[in-house]
N, C-alpha and C positions, 0 to 999 in steps of 0.2 A: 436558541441554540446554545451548546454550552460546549464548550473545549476544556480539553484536560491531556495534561503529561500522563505517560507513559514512563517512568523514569527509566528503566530497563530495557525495554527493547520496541514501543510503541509509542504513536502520538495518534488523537482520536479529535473526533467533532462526534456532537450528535446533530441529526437534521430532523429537521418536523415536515421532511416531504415524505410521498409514498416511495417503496422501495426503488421502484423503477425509477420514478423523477431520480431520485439519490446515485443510480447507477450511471445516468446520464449525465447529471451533474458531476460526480466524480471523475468520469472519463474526459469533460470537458477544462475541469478544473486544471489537472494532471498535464492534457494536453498544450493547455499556455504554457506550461513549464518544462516542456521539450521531452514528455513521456509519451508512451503508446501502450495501449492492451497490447502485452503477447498472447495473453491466455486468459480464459474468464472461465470459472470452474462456476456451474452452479450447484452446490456441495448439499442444497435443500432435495433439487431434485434425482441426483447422483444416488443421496442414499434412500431416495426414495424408493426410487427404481430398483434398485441393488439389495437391499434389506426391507423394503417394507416400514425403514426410520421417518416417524414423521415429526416435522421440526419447523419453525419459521423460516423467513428465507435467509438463507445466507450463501455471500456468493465472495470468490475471489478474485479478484484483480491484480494477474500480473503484469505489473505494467514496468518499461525499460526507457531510459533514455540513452541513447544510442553513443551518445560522446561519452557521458559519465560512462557506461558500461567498458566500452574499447581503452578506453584509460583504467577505467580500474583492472580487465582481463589484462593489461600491459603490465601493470604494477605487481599484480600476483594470478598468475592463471589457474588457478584452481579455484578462482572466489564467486567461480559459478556456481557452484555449492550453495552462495547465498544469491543467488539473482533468480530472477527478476525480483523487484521492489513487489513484495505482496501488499494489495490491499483490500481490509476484509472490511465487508458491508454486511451488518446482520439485522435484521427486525428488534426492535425491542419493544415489545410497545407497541405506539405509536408511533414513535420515533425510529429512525435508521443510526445505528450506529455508526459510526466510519472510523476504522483502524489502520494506520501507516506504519508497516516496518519503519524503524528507524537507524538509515545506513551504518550512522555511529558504533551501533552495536557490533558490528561485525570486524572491525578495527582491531581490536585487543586479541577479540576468536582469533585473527588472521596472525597475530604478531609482526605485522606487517606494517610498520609507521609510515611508508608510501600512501598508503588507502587515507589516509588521516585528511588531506584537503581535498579529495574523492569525493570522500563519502559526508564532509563538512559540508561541500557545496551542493551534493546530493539532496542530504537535510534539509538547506537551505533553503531549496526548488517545493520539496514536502512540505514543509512549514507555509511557505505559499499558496501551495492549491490547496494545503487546508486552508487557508484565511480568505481563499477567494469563495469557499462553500460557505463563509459565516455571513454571507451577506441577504 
């Protein structure tokens, strides 16, 4: 497995499980860390269906944790705009990619310096269940 920054708006793992292991493992990772799936888009077979586009799999994960959320909506109620925390799992290879919004980014977008220990301890939780996938 290899991790890498994202300096700008993403943090990632790659995993050497097959996609589905990887989705379940994500979802589990996430969940130690006080996340939920709202939403699981699977965008392979969406434009499959829809356009006839054939692609690897790639599927999104929105996933929310409930405290961070209701405190951030408290600090700035428009920063729905950026919620839920997407996470994208794409085939590479052999390997699964895994990509984490990274809350950080959305601070400055917001000019909202409230959001700033929000979305620090946000990060935080992210950095975690990725480090709980590198095992």
């Amino acid at each position: 497995m290899n991790t890498t920054e994202k300096p700008t708006y993403g943090l990632s793992v790659t995993l050497g499980a097959t996609f589905d292991e990887a989705v379940t493992q994500v979802k589990e990772a996430f969940k130690a860390e006080g996340f939920g799936v709202l939403t699981e888009m699977n965008v392979q077979h969406t434009l499959q269906e829809k356009i006839g586009f054939e692609m690897n799999p790639y599927t999104i994960l929105g996933m929310c944790n409930p405290a961070l959320a209701s405190r951030a909506i408290a600090a700035e109620p428009n920063i729905g705009l950026f919620l839920p925390c997407n996470v994208l799992l794409a085939q590479r290879g052999d390997t699964v990619e895994v990509n984490a919004q990274d809350p950080l980014f959305m601070v400055p977008m917001t000019g909202n310096a409230a959001l700033q220990p929000i979305a620090q301890e946000a990060r935080d939780r992210i950095d975690r269940a990725l480090d709980r996938l590198k095992v």
